[in-house]
N, C-alpha and C positions, 0 to 999 in steps of 0.2 A: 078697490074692492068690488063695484059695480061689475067692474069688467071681469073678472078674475070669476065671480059669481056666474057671470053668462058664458062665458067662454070653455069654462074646465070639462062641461060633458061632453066638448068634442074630443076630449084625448081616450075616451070610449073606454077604453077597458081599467078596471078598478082598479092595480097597482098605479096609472101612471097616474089614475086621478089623486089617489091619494098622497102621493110625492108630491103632482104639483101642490096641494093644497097646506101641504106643508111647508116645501119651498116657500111658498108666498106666507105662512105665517111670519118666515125671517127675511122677508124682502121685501115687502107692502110698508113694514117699520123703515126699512131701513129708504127706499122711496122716498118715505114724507120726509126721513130726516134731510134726503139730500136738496129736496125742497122749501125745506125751511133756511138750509143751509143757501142754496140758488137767492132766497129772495136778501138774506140779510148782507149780501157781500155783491148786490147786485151794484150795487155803487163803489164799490171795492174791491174791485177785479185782481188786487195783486196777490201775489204770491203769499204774502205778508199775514191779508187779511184771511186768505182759505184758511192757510194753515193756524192762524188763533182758533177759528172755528173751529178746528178740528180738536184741539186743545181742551176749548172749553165744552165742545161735546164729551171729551172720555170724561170731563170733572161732571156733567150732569149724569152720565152712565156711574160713576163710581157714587156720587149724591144719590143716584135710585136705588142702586144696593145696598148699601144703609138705609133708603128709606122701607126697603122691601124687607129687610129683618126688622125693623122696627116693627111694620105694619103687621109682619106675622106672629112677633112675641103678643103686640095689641092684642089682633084677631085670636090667638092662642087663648089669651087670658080672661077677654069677653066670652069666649064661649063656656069656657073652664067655669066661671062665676054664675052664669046660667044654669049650665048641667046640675052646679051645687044646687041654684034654687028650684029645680027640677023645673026649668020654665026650659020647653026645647021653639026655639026662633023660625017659624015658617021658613023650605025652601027657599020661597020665591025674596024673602027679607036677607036669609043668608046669601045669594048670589048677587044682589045688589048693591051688598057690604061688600064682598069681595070683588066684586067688578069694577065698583063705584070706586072703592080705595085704589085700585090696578091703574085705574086709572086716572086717578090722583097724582099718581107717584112722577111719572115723566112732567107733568104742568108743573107740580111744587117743583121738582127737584129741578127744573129750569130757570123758574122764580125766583128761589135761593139763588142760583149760579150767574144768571148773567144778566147784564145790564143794559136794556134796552136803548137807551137814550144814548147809547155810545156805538161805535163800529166795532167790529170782531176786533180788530188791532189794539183799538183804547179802552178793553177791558183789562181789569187788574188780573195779574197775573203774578205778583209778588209775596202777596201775602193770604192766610186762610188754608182753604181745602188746595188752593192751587198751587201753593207754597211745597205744601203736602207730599203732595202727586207727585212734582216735580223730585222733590227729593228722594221720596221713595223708588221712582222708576228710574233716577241713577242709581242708588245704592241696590237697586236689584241686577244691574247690566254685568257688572263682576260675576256674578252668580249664574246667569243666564250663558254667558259666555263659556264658564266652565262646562255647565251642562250641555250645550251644542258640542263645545270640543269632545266627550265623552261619551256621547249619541253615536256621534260622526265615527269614532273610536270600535265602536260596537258595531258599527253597520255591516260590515263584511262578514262577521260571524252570524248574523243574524241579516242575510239582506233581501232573501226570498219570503221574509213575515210580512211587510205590508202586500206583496205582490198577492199573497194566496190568504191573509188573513183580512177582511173586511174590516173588523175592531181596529187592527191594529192601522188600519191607512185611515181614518177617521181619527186616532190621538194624534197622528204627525199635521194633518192639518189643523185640527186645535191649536195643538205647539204652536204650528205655524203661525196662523192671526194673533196668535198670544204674544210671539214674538213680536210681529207687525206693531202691534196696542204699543210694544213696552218701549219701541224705535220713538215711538213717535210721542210718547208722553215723558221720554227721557230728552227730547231735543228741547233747548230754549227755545224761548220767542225772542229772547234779545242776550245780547252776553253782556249787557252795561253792569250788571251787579258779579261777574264772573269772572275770573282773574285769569289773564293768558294761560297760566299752567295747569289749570283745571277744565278749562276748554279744551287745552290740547288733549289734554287726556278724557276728555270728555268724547271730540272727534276720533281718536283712533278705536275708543269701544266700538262708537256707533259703526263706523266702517267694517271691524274683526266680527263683529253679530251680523252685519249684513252681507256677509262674507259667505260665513259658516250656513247664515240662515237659507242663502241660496241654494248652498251645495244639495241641503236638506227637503227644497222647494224642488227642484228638478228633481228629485230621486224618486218624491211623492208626486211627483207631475208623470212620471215615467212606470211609476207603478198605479193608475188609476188609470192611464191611455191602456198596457198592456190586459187591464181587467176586464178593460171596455172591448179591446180586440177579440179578447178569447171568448166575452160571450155578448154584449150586445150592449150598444147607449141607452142611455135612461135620461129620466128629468133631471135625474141628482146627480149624473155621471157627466151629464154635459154642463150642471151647474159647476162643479167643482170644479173641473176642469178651467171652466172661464176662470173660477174666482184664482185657481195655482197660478193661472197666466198674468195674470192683473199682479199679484204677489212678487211674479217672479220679475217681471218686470218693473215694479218699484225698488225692488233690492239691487235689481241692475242699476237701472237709474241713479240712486244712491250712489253704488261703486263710479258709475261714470262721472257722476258729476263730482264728486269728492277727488277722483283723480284729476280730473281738468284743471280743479281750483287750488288758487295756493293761496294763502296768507286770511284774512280776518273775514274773506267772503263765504268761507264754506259753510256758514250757520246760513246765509241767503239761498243757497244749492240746493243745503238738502231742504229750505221750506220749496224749493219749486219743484224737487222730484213728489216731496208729497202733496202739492198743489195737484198734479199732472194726476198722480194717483186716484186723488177725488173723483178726478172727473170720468176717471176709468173705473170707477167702483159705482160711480152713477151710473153711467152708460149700461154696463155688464148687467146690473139690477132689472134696468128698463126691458133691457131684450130677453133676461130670462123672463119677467113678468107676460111682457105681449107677446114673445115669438114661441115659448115650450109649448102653446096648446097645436101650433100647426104644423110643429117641427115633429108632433108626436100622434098628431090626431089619425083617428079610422077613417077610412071613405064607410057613409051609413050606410050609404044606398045599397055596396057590397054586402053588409054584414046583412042587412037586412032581408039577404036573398036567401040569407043559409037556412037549413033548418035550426027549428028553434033551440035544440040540446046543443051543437055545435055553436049555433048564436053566446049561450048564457057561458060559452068557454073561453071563444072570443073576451066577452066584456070582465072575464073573473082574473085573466091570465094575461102576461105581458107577451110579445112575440120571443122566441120564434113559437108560433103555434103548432105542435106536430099530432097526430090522428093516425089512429087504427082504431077498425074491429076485432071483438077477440076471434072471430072465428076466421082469422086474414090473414098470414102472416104480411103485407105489405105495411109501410109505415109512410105517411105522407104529409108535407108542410105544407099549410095554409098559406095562400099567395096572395093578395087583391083579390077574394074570393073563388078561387080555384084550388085544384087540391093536386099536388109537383108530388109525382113517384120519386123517392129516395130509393134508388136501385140496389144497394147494396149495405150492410154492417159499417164495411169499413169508410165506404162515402159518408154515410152517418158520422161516424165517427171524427173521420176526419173535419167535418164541417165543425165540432165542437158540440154537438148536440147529444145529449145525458137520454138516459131511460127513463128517468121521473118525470119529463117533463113529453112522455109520450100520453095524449090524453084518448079513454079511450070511449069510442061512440059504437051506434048501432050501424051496422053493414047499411041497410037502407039509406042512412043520413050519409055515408061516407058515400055512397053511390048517387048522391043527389044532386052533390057538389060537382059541378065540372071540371075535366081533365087540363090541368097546365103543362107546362115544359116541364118533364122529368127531369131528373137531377142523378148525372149531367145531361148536358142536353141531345148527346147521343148515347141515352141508352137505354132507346127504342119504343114501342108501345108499352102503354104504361098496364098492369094488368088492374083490374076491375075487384074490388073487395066481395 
Protein backbone atom coordinates (compact mmCIF):
# COMPACT_ATOMS: atom_id res chain seq x y z
CA UNK A 1 0.00 0.00 0.00
CA UNK A 2 3.01 2.24 0.96
CA UNK A 3 4.33 1.79 -2.44
CA UNK A 4 1.16 1.82 -4.42
CA UNK A 5 0.60 5.37 -2.38
CA UNK A 6 4.06 6.89 -3.55
CA UNK A 7 4.29 5.74 -6.82
CA UNK A 8 0.47 6.30 -8.59
CA UNK A 9 1.14 10.21 -9.29
CA UNK A 10 3.73 9.20 -11.65
CA UNK A 11 1.10 7.69 -14.14
CA UNK A 12 0.20 11.74 -14.40
CA UNK A 13 -2.88 11.90 -15.92
CA UNK A 14 -6.23 11.21 -13.91
CA UNK A 15 -7.96 8.41 -15.88
CA UNK A 16 -4.74 6.14 -15.64
CA UNK A 17 -4.44 7.15 -11.98
CA UNK A 18 -7.76 6.26 -11.23
CA UNK A 19 -7.70 2.60 -12.82
CA UNK A 20 -4.59 2.02 -11.21
CA UNK A 21 -6.04 2.66 -7.87
CA UNK A 22 -8.64 0.59 -8.53
CA UNK A 23 -6.79 -2.18 -9.97
CA UNK A 24 -4.90 -2.21 -6.71
CA UNK A 25 -8.13 -2.17 -4.57
CA UNK A 26 -8.49 -6.07 -6.31
CA UNK A 27 -4.83 -6.86 -6.09
CA UNK A 28 -3.12 -5.45 -2.98
CA UNK A 29 -6.09 -8.32 -1.33
CA UNK A 30 -5.13 -10.59 -3.43
CA UNK A 31 -1.06 -10.00 -2.92
CA UNK A 32 -1.42 -10.61 0.78
CA UNK A 33 -3.53 -13.58 0.08
CA UNK A 34 -0.77 -15.16 -1.88
CA UNK A 35 1.48 -14.26 0.89
CA UNK A 36 -0.16 -15.75 3.57
CA UNK A 37 -0.50 -18.49 1.08
CA UNK A 38 3.73 -18.30 0.34
CA UNK A 39 4.46 -18.52 4.17
CA UNK A 40 1.90 -21.52 5.16
CA UNK A 41 3.08 -24.13 2.37
CA UNK A 42 6.57 -22.79 2.89
CA UNK A 43 7.50 -26.27 4.34
CA UNK A 44 5.05 -27.81 1.95
CA UNK A 45 6.28 -27.33 -1.42
CA UNK A 46 3.91 -29.92 -3.12
CA UNK A 47 1.48 -29.91 -5.42
CA UNK A 48 -0.81 -31.42 -2.78
CA UNK A 49 -0.30 -28.83 -0.16
CA UNK A 50 -0.91 -25.57 -2.78
CA UNK A 51 -3.65 -26.83 -3.92
CA UNK A 52 -5.58 -27.49 -0.17
CA UNK A 53 -4.72 -24.07 0.13
CA UNK A 54 -6.48 -22.97 -2.44
CA UNK A 55 -9.47 -25.05 -1.43
CA UNK A 56 -9.59 -23.84 1.75
CA UNK A 57 -9.31 -20.26 0.55
CA UNK A 58 -12.58 -20.33 -1.61
CA UNK A 59 -14.22 -22.14 1.89
CA UNK A 60 -13.06 -18.73 3.73
CA UNK A 61 -14.14 -16.38 0.59
CA UNK A 62 -17.63 -18.34 0.70
CA UNK A 63 -17.47 -18.16 4.97
CA UNK A 64 -16.93 -14.16 4.30
CA UNK A 65 -20.03 -13.99 2.18
CA UNK A 66 -22.19 -15.16 4.75
CA UNK A 67 -20.49 -13.33 7.10
CA UNK A 68 -20.90 -10.16 4.91
CA UNK A 69 -24.97 -10.52 4.77
CA UNK A 70 -25.06 -11.30 8.18
CA UNK A 71 -23.04 -8.22 9.13
CA UNK A 72 -25.30 -6.27 6.84
CA UNK A 73 -28.79 -7.51 7.96
CA UNK A 74 -26.79 -6.72 11.77
CA UNK A 75 -25.79 -3.25 10.54
CA UNK A 76 -29.26 -2.91 8.81
CA UNK A 77 -31.07 -3.56 11.95
CA UNK A 78 -28.87 -1.40 14.49
CA UNK A 79 -29.35 1.52 12.58
CA UNK A 80 -33.16 0.88 11.91
CA UNK A 81 -33.46 0.56 16.06
CA UNK A 82 -31.68 3.89 16.44
CA UNK A 83 -33.63 5.99 13.74
CA UNK A 84 -36.80 4.58 15.80
CA UNK A 85 -35.24 6.02 18.88
CA UNK A 86 -34.32 9.06 16.98
CA UNK A 87 -30.86 8.82 18.47
CA UNK A 88 -28.72 9.39 14.89
CA UNK A 89 -24.86 7.68 15.66
CA UNK A 90 -21.96 10.21 14.79
CA UNK A 91 -20.13 9.73 11.25
CA UNK A 92 -17.00 9.21 12.50
CA UNK A 93 -18.91 6.03 15.09
CA UNK A 94 -20.66 4.85 11.84
CA UNK A 95 -17.44 4.30 9.86
CA UNK A 96 -15.79 2.48 12.42
CA UNK A 97 -18.58 0.07 12.66
CA UNK A 98 -18.45 -0.41 9.25
CA UNK A 99 -14.84 -0.53 8.77
CA UNK A 100 -14.09 -2.25 11.97
CA UNK A 101 -16.72 -5.03 11.02
CA UNK A 102 -15.01 -5.18 7.14
CA UNK A 103 -12.70 -5.92 8.69
CA UNK A 104 -13.54 -8.44 10.90
CA UNK A 105 -14.91 -10.56 8.33
CA UNK A 106 -11.71 -12.14 6.49
CA UNK A 107 -9.79 -12.77 10.38
CA UNK A 108 -13.33 -14.54 11.66
CA UNK A 109 -13.99 -16.06 8.58
CA UNK A 110 -10.40 -17.74 8.53
CA UNK A 111 -10.75 -18.49 12.33
CA UNK A 112 -13.81 -20.65 11.68
CA UNK A 113 -12.04 -22.33 8.43
CA UNK A 114 -8.81 -23.41 9.28
CA UNK A 115 -6.61 -25.03 11.35
CA UNK A 116 -3.45 -23.71 12.13
CA UNK A 117 -1.60 -26.34 13.93
CA UNK A 118 -1.97 -28.46 10.84
CA UNK A 119 -0.34 -28.10 7.12
CA UNK A 120 -2.74 -27.06 4.30
CA UNK A 121 -3.00 -31.06 3.29
CA UNK A 122 -4.04 -32.08 7.00
CA UNK A 123 -6.95 -29.87 7.22
CA UNK A 124 -10.44 -31.48 7.22
CA UNK A 125 -11.86 -31.38 4.21
CA UNK A 126 -14.82 -34.01 4.63
CA UNK A 127 -17.03 -32.73 6.72
CA UNK A 128 -18.98 -28.97 7.52
CA UNK A 129 -18.81 -25.95 5.10
CA UNK A 130 -16.25 -28.03 3.07
CA UNK A 131 -18.44 -31.02 2.65
CA UNK A 132 -20.68 -28.29 1.32
CA UNK A 133 -18.73 -26.64 -1.22
CA UNK A 134 -17.50 -29.70 -2.55
CA UNK A 135 -20.88 -30.95 -3.22
CA UNK A 136 -22.38 -28.08 -4.36
CA UNK A 137 -19.67 -27.03 -7.00
CA UNK A 138 -20.09 -30.63 -8.59
CA UNK A 139 -23.67 -30.54 -8.77
CA UNK A 140 -23.23 -27.27 -10.40
CA UNK A 141 -20.58 -28.61 -13.26
CA UNK A 142 -23.75 -30.36 -15.18
CA UNK A 143 -25.21 -27.01 -15.25
CA UNK A 144 -22.15 -25.02 -16.10
CA UNK A 145 -21.34 -27.25 -18.86
CA UNK A 146 -24.76 -26.82 -20.44
CA UNK A 147 -24.55 -23.25 -20.35
CA UNK A 148 -20.91 -23.00 -21.98
CA UNK A 149 -22.11 -25.40 -24.66
CA UNK A 150 -25.16 -22.76 -25.34
CA UNK A 151 -22.90 -19.57 -25.05
CA UNK A 152 -20.41 -21.20 -27.50
CA UNK A 153 -23.81 -21.96 -29.55
CA UNK A 154 -24.74 -18.32 -29.86
CA UNK A 155 -21.39 -16.91 -30.35
CA UNK A 156 -21.41 -16.77 -34.22
CA UNK A 157 -24.84 -14.97 -34.19
CA UNK A 158 -23.83 -12.63 -31.90
CA UNK A 159 -19.70 -12.57 -32.18
CA UNK A 160 -18.98 -8.87 -33.00
CA UNK A 161 -20.70 -7.88 -29.22
CA UNK A 162 -17.91 -8.34 -26.92
CA UNK A 163 -15.46 -6.79 -29.73
CA UNK A 164 -17.51 -3.41 -29.86
CA UNK A 165 -19.40 -3.70 -26.54
CA UNK A 166 -17.29 -2.87 -23.32
CA UNK A 167 -20.30 -4.42 -20.96
CA UNK A 168 -20.35 -7.22 -22.71
CA UNK A 169 -16.36 -8.25 -22.65
CA UNK A 170 -16.32 -7.51 -18.89
CA UNK A 171 -19.51 -10.53 -18.35
CA UNK A 172 -17.42 -13.09 -20.32
CA UNK A 173 -14.48 -12.60 -18.08
CA UNK A 174 -16.62 -12.85 -14.94
CA UNK A 175 -17.93 -16.01 -16.54
CA UNK A 176 -14.73 -16.69 -17.04
CA UNK A 177 -12.91 -16.60 -13.27
CA UNK A 178 -16.45 -18.05 -12.23
CA UNK A 179 -15.70 -20.77 -14.14
CA UNK A 180 -12.01 -20.96 -12.98
CA UNK A 181 -13.61 -20.78 -8.96
CA UNK A 182 -16.16 -23.70 -9.81
CA UNK A 183 -12.90 -26.12 -11.74
CA UNK A 184 -11.34 -25.76 -8.85
CA UNK A 185 -13.74 -26.13 -5.98
CA UNK A 186 -15.38 -29.09 -7.90
CA UNK A 187 -11.80 -30.97 -7.89
CA UNK A 188 -11.16 -33.48 -4.73
CA UNK A 189 -8.15 -33.30 -2.56
CA UNK A 190 -8.28 -37.00 -2.28
CA UNK A 191 -10.81 -39.62 -4.13
CA UNK A 192 -10.53 -42.17 -0.85
CA UNK A 193 -14.27 -41.47 -0.09
CA UNK A 194 -15.02 -41.56 -4.01
CA UNK A 195 -16.06 -44.37 -5.94
CA UNK A 196 -14.26 -45.10 -9.41
CA UNK A 197 -17.48 -44.35 -11.21
CA UNK A 198 -18.04 -41.17 -9.91
CA UNK A 199 -14.56 -39.93 -10.29
CA UNK A 200 -14.76 -40.98 -13.67
CA UNK A 201 -17.46 -39.09 -14.29
CA UNK A 202 -16.33 -36.52 -12.16
CA UNK A 203 -12.87 -36.29 -14.66
CA UNK A 204 -14.57 -36.00 -17.88
CA UNK A 205 -16.77 -32.89 -16.55
CA UNK A 206 -13.72 -31.27 -15.44
CA UNK A 207 -11.90 -31.76 -18.90
CA UNK A 208 -15.52 -31.02 -21.23
CA UNK A 209 -15.63 -27.29 -19.06
CA UNK A 210 -12.01 -26.88 -19.54
CA UNK A 211 -12.53 -27.45 -23.00
CA UNK A 212 -15.45 -25.34 -23.71
CA UNK A 213 -14.07 -22.78 -20.97
CA UNK A 214 -10.97 -22.31 -23.29
CA UNK A 215 -12.69 -21.84 -26.48
CA UNK A 216 -14.51 -18.94 -24.67
CA UNK A 217 -11.05 -17.59 -23.03
CA UNK A 218 -9.36 -17.07 -26.36
CA UNK A 219 -12.26 -15.48 -28.05
CA UNK A 220 -12.32 -12.78 -24.99
CA UNK A 221 -8.60 -12.83 -25.18
CA UNK A 222 -9.07 -11.95 -28.98
CA UNK A 223 -11.60 -9.44 -28.34
CA UNK A 224 -9.78 -7.15 -25.75
CA UNK A 225 -6.24 -7.44 -27.85
CA UNK A 226 -8.42 -6.15 -30.97
CA UNK A 227 -9.94 -3.14 -28.52
CA UNK A 228 -6.61 -2.49 -27.47
CA UNK A 229 -5.32 -2.19 -31.22
CA UNK A 230 -8.05 -0.08 -32.37
CA UNK A 231 -7.46 2.52 -29.83
CA UNK A 232 -4.76 2.36 -27.16
CA UNK A 233 -3.46 0.03 -23.85
CA UNK A 234 -4.58 1.02 -20.61
CA UNK A 235 -3.90 -0.15 -16.85
CA UNK A 236 -6.95 -2.40 -17.18
CA UNK A 237 -6.43 -3.44 -20.64
CA UNK A 238 -2.97 -4.74 -19.94
CA UNK A 239 -4.40 -6.05 -16.66
CA UNK A 240 -6.77 -8.40 -18.20
CA UNK A 241 -4.95 -9.27 -20.67
CA UNK A 242 -2.27 -10.85 -18.33
CA UNK A 243 -4.96 -12.27 -16.07
CA UNK A 244 -7.06 -14.04 -19.95
CA UNK A 245 -3.39 -15.39 -20.38
CA UNK A 246 -2.86 -16.85 -16.90
CA UNK A 247 -6.53 -18.39 -17.56
CA UNK A 248 -5.85 -19.56 -20.70
CA UNK A 249 -3.10 -21.20 -19.72
CA UNK A 250 -4.43 -23.24 -16.76
CA UNK A 251 -7.24 -24.62 -19.01
CA UNK A 252 -4.55 -25.67 -21.27
CA UNK A 253 -2.66 -27.13 -18.78
CA UNK A 254 -5.47 -28.97 -17.47
CA UNK A 255 -6.30 -30.43 -21.05
CA UNK A 256 -2.53 -31.27 -21.30
CA UNK A 257 -1.97 -32.92 -18.33
CA UNK A 258 -5.35 -34.85 -18.39
CA UNK A 259 -4.29 -36.23 -21.75
CA UNK A 260 -0.91 -37.37 -20.63
CA UNK A 261 -2.36 -39.31 -17.65
CA UNK A 262 -4.19 -42.42 -17.66
CA UNK A 263 -5.59 -44.31 -14.69
CA UNK A 264 -6.00 -43.12 -10.90
CA UNK A 265 -3.15 -40.30 -11.20
CA UNK A 266 -5.23 -37.71 -12.94
CA UNK A 267 -6.62 -36.08 -9.53
CA UNK A 268 -2.50 -35.55 -8.75
CA UNK A 269 -2.22 -33.58 -12.57
CA UNK A 270 -4.76 -31.48 -12.25
CA UNK A 271 -3.61 -30.49 -8.43
CA UNK A 272 -0.25 -29.57 -10.28
CA UNK A 273 -1.70 -27.72 -13.26
CA UNK A 274 -3.51 -25.60 -10.45
CA UNK A 275 -0.38 -25.51 -8.29
CA UNK A 276 1.49 -23.99 -11.48
CA UNK A 277 -1.47 -21.56 -11.66
CA UNK A 278 -0.88 -20.15 -8.25
CA UNK A 279 2.12 -19.24 -8.89
CA UNK A 280 1.26 -17.48 -12.20
CA UNK A 281 -1.72 -15.51 -10.53
CA UNK A 282 1.03 -14.49 -7.90
CA UNK A 283 3.62 -13.41 -10.31
CA UNK A 284 0.99 -11.48 -12.72
CA UNK A 285 -0.31 -9.56 -9.35
CA UNK A 286 3.19 -8.44 -8.46
CA UNK A 287 3.95 -6.95 -11.91
CA UNK A 288 0.74 -5.43 -12.31
CA UNK A 289 1.15 -3.77 -8.70
CA UNK A 290 5.19 -2.50 -9.34
CA UNK A 291 5.45 -2.26 -13.10
CA UNK A 292 1.74 -0.36 -14.39
CA UNK A 293 3.00 3.07 -12.83
CA UNK A 294 6.19 3.02 -15.20
CA UNK A 295 4.80 1.13 -18.08
CA UNK A 296 2.18 4.17 -17.93
CA UNK A 297 3.91 7.08 -16.29
CA UNK A 298 4.44 10.90 -18.06
CA UNK A 299 8.00 12.32 -18.37
CA UNK A 300 7.16 15.60 -15.79
CA UNK A 301 9.87 17.43 -16.83
CA UNK A 302 7.99 17.35 -20.50
CA UNK A 303 4.57 18.27 -19.17
CA UNK A 304 5.93 20.71 -17.13
CA UNK A 305 7.16 22.93 -20.12
CA UNK A 306 3.81 23.19 -21.60
CA UNK A 307 1.60 25.95 -21.04
CA UNK A 308 -0.54 25.62 -18.15
CA UNK A 309 -4.31 25.09 -19.98
CA UNK A 310 -2.67 22.43 -22.30
CA UNK A 311 -0.83 21.09 -19.04
CA UNK A 312 -4.38 20.57 -16.98
CA UNK A 313 -5.38 18.47 -20.44
CA UNK A 314 -2.54 16.40 -20.27
CA UNK A 315 -3.20 15.36 -16.43
CA UNK A 316 -7.39 15.26 -17.13
CA UNK A 317 -7.08 12.98 -20.42
CA UNK A 318 -5.48 9.59 -21.37
CA UNK A 319 -3.37 9.76 -24.66
CA UNK A 320 -3.58 10.01 -27.69
CA UNK A 321 -3.75 13.79 -26.75
CA UNK A 322 -4.85 15.60 -30.00
CA UNK A 323 -5.02 19.93 -29.99
CA UNK A 324 -6.33 22.60 -32.11
CA UNK A 325 -7.35 26.24 -32.19
CA UNK A 326 -10.66 27.21 -33.19
CA UNK A 327 -9.42 29.80 -35.36
CA UNK A 328 -6.82 26.92 -37.18
CA UNK A 329 -8.10 24.48 -39.19
CA UNK A 330 -4.71 22.18 -38.41
CA UNK A 331 -5.17 19.52 -35.80
CA UNK A 332 -2.05 18.11 -33.84
CA UNK A 333 -0.95 15.13 -31.47
CA UNK A 334 0.89 15.63 -28.39
CA UNK A 335 4.24 13.80 -28.53
CA UNK A 336 7.04 13.84 -25.58
CA UNK A 337 6.05 17.41 -25.38
CA UNK A 338 6.01 18.61 -29.05
CA UNK A 339 3.02 19.16 -30.97
CA UNK A 340 3.14 16.25 -34.72
CA UNK A 341 1.09 18.01 -37.70
CA UNK A 342 -1.71 15.46 -38.67
CA UNK A 343 -1.69 16.42 -42.31
CA UNK A 344 -4.69 15.23 -43.51
CA UNK A 345 -8.67 13.91 -42.48
CA UNK A 346 -8.12 10.78 -43.80
CA UNK A 347 -4.47 10.11 -41.90
CA UNK A 348 -6.52 11.28 -39.02
CA UNK A 349 -8.64 8.90 -39.55
CA UNK A 350 -6.99 6.19 -40.57
CA UNK A 351 -4.68 6.36 -37.38
CA UNK A 352 -8.09 5.53 -35.43
CA UNK A 353 -8.54 8.80 -33.90
CA UNK A 354 -12.36 10.36 -33.20
CA UNK A 355 -13.36 14.05 -33.20
CA UNK A 356 -14.25 14.10 -29.50
CA UNK A 357 -11.31 13.58 -28.39
CA UNK A 358 -9.96 16.71 -30.37
CA UNK A 359 -9.14 19.14 -27.38
CA UNK A 360 -9.36 22.49 -28.07
CA UNK A 361 -6.71 25.46 -26.80
CA UNK A 362 -5.91 28.95 -27.49
CA UNK A 363 -3.68 29.52 -30.79
CA UNK A 364 -0.87 31.29 -28.52
CA UNK A 365 -0.46 27.90 -26.24
CA UNK A 366 -0.75 25.76 -29.48
CA UNK A 367 2.13 27.90 -30.87
CA UNK A 368 4.29 27.66 -27.79
CA UNK A 369 4.66 24.07 -28.01
CA UNK A 370 7.33 23.04 -30.31
CA UNK A 371 7.22 21.60 -33.80
CA UNK A 372 7.70 17.47 -33.88
CA UNK A 373 7.72 15.02 -36.92
CA UNK A 374 4.49 15.61 -38.87
CA UNK A 375 2.46 12.76 -39.37
CA UNK A 376 3.65 11.18 -41.87
CA UNK A 377 6.91 11.92 -41.78
CA UNK A 378 6.91 13.20 -45.30
CA UNK A 379 4.41 15.60 -45.32
CA UNK A 380 6.48 18.55 -45.18
CA UNK A 381 6.49 21.82 -43.04
CA UNK A 382 4.31 21.56 -40.61
CA UNK A 383 2.00 25.07 -40.78
CA UNK A 384 1.95 27.16 -37.61
CA UNK A 385 -1.90 27.73 -35.85
Amino acid sequence: MAYVLWVYPRLGTRPFQEQYITLMAMHLPLLAWAGVGAFLVADHRDPGNRFAFLIKSLEVGIMGGLFVIAGGLFTGITVGLFEALQVSLPELVMRLFIAGGGGLIPVVATAVIYNPTVSPAGQAFDEGLSKLVALLMRVLLPLTLLVLVVYIAFIPFNFRQPFDNRDVLIIYNGMLFAVVALLLGATPVTLAETSPRVARWLRLAIIAIAALALLVSLYALAAIVYRTAMDRLTPNRLAFIGWNVVNIGLLAAILLYQARTKGGDWLHTLHRAFSLATVAYAAWTLVVILATPWLFGVERSAVDALPPEVQSIVFENPDPILLKCRTSPPIYLLDDGEKRWIDTIETFTARGYVWRDVKFVSCDALRSIPDGEPIPADAGPPPQP
